[in-house]
MARMIVO-852489 format. One line per 4 residues: their letters; for each residue y, x, z of C-alpha. Coordinates in steps of 0.02 Angstrom, whole numbers, plus 50000, padded with zeros to 5 digits. Layout:
BEGIN
a	Y X Z; ...
***
This chain:
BEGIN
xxxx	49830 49791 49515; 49958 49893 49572; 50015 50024 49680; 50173 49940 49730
xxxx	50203 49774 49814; 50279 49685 49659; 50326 49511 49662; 50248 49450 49493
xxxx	50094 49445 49565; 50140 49333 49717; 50241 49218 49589; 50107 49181 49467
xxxx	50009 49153 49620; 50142 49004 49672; 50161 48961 49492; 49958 48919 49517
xxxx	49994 48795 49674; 50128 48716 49604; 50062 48685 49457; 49911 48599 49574
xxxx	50034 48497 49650; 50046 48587 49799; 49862 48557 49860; 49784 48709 49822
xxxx	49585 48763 49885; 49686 48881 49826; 48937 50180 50049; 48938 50316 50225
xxxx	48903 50438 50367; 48778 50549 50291; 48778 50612 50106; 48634 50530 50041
xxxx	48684 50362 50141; 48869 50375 50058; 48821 50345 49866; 48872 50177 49813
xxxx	48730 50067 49767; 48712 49965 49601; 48860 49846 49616; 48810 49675 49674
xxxx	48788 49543 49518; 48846 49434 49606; 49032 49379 49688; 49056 49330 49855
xxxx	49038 49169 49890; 49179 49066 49987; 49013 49028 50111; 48998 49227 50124
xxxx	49178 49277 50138; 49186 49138 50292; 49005 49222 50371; 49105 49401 50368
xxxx	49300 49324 50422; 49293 49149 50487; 49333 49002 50418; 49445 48982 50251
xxxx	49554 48842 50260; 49661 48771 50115; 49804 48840 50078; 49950 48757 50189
xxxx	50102 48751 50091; 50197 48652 50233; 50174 48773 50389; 50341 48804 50481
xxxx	50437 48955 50511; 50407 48929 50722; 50199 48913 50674; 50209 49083 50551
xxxx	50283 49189 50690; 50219 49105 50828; 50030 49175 50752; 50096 49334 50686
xxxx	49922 49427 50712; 49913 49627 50664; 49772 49734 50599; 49762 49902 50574
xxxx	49633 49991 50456; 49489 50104 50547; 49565 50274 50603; 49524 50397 50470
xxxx	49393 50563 50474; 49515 50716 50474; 49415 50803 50347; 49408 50639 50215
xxxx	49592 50626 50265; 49611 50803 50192; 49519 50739 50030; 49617 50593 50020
xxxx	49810 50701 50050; 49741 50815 49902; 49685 50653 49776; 49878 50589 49813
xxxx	49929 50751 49770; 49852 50723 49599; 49894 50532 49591; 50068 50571 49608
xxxx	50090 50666 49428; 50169 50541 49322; 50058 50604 49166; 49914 50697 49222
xxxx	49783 50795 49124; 49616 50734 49099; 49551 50888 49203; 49672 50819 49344
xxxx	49643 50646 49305; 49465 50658 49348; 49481 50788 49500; 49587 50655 49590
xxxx	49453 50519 49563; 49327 50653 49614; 49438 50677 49790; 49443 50499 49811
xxxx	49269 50451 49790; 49216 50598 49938; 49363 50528 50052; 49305 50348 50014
xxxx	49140 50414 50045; 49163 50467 50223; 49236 50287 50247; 49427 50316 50226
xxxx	49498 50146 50184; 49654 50197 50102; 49547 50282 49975; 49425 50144 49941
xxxx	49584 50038 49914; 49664 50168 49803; 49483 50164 49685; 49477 49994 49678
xxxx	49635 50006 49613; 49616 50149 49510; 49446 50071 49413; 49545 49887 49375
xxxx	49663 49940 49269; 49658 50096 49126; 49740 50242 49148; 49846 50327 49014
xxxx	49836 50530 49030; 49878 50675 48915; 49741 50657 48788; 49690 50499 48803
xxxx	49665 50342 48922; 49515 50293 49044; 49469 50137 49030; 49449 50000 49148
xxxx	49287 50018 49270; 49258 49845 49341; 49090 49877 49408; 49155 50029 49485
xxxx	49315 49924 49569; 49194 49792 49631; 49092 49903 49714; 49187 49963 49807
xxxx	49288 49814 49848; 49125 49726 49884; 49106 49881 50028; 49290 49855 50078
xxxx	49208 49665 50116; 49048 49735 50192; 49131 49835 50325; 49254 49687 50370
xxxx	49406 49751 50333; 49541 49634 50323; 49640 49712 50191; 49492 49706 50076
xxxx	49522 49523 50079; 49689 49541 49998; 49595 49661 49858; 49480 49526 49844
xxxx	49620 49384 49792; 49707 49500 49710; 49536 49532 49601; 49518 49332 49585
xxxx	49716 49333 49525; 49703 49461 49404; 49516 49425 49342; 49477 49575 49396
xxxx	49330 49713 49485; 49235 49580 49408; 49275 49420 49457; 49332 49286 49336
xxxx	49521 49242 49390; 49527 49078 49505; 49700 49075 49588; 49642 48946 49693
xxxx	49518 49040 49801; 49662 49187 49772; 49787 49089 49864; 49648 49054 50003
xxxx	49593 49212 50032; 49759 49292 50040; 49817 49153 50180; 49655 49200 50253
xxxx	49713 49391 50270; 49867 49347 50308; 49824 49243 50465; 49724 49390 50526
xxxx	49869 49506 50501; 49847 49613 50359; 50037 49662 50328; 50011 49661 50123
xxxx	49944 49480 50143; 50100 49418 50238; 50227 49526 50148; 50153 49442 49966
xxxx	50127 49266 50050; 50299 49254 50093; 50350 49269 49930; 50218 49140 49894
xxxx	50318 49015 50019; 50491 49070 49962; 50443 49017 49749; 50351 48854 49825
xxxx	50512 48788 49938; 50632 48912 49922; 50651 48908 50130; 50721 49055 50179
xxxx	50654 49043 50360; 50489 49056 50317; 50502 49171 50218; 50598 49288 50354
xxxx	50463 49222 50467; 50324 49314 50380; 50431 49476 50334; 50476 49512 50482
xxxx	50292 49479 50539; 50250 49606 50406; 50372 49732 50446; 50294 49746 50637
xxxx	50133 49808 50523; 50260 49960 50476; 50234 49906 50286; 50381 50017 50208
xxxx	50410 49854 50071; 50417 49737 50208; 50549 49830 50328; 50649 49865 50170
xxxx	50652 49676 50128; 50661 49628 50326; 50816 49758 50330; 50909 49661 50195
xxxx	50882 49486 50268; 50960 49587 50467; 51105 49655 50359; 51164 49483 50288
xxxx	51151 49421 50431; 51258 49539 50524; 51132 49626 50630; 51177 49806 50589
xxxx	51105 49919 50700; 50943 49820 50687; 50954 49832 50495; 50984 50006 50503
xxxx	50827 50042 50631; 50732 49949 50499; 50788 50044 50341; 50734 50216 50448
xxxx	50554 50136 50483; 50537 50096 50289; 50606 50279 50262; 50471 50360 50383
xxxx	50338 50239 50296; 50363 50323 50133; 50313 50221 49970; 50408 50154 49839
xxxx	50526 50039 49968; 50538 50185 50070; 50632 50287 49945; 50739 50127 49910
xxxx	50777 50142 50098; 50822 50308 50115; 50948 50269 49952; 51036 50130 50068
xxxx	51042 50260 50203; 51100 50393 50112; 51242 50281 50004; 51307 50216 50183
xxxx	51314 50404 50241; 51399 50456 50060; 51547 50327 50077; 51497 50169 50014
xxxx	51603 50045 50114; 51510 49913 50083; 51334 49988 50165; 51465 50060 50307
xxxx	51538 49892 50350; 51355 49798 50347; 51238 49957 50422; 51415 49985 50556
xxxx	51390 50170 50496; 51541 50293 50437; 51555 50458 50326; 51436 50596 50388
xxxx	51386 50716 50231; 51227 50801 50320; 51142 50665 50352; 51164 50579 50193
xxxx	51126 50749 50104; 50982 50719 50209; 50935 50559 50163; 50960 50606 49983
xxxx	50802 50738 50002; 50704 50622 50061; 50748 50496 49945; 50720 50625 49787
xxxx	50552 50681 49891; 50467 50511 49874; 50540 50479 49695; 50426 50637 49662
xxxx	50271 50595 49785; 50275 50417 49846; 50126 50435 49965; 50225 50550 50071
xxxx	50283 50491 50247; 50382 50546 50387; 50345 50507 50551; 50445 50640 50662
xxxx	50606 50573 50573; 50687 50498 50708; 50659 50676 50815; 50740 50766 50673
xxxx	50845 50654 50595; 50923 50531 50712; 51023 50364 50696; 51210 50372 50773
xxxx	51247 50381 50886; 51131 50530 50933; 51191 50671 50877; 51113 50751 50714
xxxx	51022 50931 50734; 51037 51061 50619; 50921 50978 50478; 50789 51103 50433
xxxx	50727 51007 50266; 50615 50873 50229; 50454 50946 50287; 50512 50950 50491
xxxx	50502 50779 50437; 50329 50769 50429; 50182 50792 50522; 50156 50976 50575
xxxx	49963 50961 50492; 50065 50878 50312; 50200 51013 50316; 50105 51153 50309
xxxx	50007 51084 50172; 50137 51028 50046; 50260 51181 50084; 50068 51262 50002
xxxx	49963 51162 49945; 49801 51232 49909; 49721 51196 49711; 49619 51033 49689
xxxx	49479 51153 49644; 49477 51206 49829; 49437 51035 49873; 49321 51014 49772
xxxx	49204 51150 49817; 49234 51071 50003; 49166 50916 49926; 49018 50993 49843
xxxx	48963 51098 49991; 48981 50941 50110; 48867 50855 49977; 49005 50719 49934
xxxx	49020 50763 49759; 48994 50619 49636; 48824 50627 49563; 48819 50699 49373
xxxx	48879 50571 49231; 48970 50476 49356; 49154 50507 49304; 49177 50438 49126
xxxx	49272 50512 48999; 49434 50444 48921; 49453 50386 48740; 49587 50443 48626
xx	49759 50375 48614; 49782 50278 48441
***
């Protein structure tokens, strides 16, 4: 699993159909309530899955471009506690160190696990995540948890979330959290949370349909589907397809959304912004922009910001830093980009060890033994 929206995933998953001819099946309000149970033997059944989401159909390789957007559907993850959202801000804090310590290593899983605690989903997804894969650190690597992953996946699929179906066929992809790889049911489920608008799912399935047909329209059909779901990888994708196709000013609206969005994509967006603002005649003829050195020295910030921290976002960026023809103010940094609540906080940020003792007098701290301990680098 991954942080990032990569496309190798999404092509092994069409490698899978085609291969099948193209007829592929293809815990936490109170404390002592929040600590995860055993993890369930046991995977979800297809039967189970269809009790919590509705039916799973086949996967339909041969749905048009007029039926994808025509049922565009979007869902948005449960609003999260402000105090688990404070957990969470400090565990990306941590996550975002390209080679942490052990010390840090385990402080951001400890932030996590109290965010994901008090039910934030973000979190949850981050740990399921986090406990598929091992984790190189300085002094040594963590190894893979896959009971730890599924349990909390299995919770993602407990409280109905449709995201958790996508971590679910990502888990069958990878053979993963547990589950022995069936790309099959992977390609099922992810149609499934695709249909009932998990942005992820219809970013990732429209690579799907682009390797199976290599029809453009579709795929457009389900990025641009995606990108109303404000996924930063999606608008950045979405933005390329508008400026092809001569839509400027909608292509540049598009790379500011992925911008504001943050992530990986995001930074790639505030790069096209900031090259089109720098000179680049080519981004100036298709994004109809010209020369304007503040706001590409703007855009440049930003851009070097979420190279540093991709889980930063942005969301008063179009107050501060404005698309022409509005005029640009004075720009006051990257941080009056923000929210006021996620300036203040990364202009200081407070030690993880703060956190932590918020954790432990809340009673969300992981229970003794817990958090394993990494093995040494041969």
């Amino acid at each position: 699993m991954s942080f990032h929206t990569g496309q190798q995933r999404v092509r092994a998953i069409a490698a899978l159909c085609l291969m099948a001819g193209l007829t592929c099946l293809v815990w936490f309000a109170q404390p002592c309530a929040a600590q995860p149970s055993k993890p369930p033997a046991k995977d979800y059944t297809r039967q189970e899955i269809e009790q919590l989401y509705g039916a799973v159909k086949p996967f339909d390789a041969d749905r048009s471009a007029q039926e994808l957007l025509s049922s565009c559907a979007r869902w948005e993850p449960p609003v999260a506690d402000p105090q688990a959202r404070r957990w969470y801000r400090g565990a990306t804090t941590l996550n975002a160190i390209a080679y942490r310590t052990i010390e840090q290593h385990q402080q951001m899983l400890i932030l996590y696990e109290a965010a994901a605690r008090k039910g934030h989903y973000q979190a949850v997804k981050n740990l399921t995540i986090l406990y598929s894969e091992s984790s190189l650190v300085r002094g040594g690597r963590f190894p893979a948890e896959p009971e730890k992953a599924r349990a909390w996946l299995h919770y993602g699929l407990e409280q109905r979330w449709v995201g958790a179906l996508e971590w679910l066929s990502t888990a069958l992809h990878e053979g993963s959290a547990g589950y022995v790889a069936n790309g099959q049911l992977s390609l099922m489920y992810l149609q499934k949370a695709a249909d009932l608008g998990d942005p992820l799912a219809q970013y990732q399935l429209a690579e799907v349909y682009w390797d199976i047909s290599r029809q453009v329209e579709r795929k457009e059909a389900l990025m641009e589907c995606a990108a109303k779901g404000d996924l930063s990888a999606a608008l950045h994708s979405w933005a390329g397809y508008r400026k092809i196709d001569g839509h400027a000013q909608e292509a540049t609206r598009l790379y500011q959304r992925a911008t504001m969005q943050g992530g990986v994509k995001g930074a790639q967006a505030a790069y096209v912004l900031y090259s089109a603002f720098a000179g680049d005649k080519n981004d100036q003829k298709r994004l109809g922009v010209t020369d304007d050195k503040p706001r590409a020295q703007a855009y440049r910030e930003i851009k070097d910001a979420l190279d540093e921290n991709m889980f930063l976002r942005f969301p008063q960026l179009n107050e501060v830093l404005p698309l022409p023809p509005a005029k640009m103010p004075p720009w006051k940094g990257i941080y009056s980009a923000m929210s006021p609540d996620d300036a203040a906080y990364y202009q200081n940020p407070p030690p993880a060890e703060f956190y932590i003792e918020e954790v432990r007098r809340a009673g969300y701290m992981v229970p003794d033994g817990y958090l394993s301990q990494p093995v040494p680098e041969r």
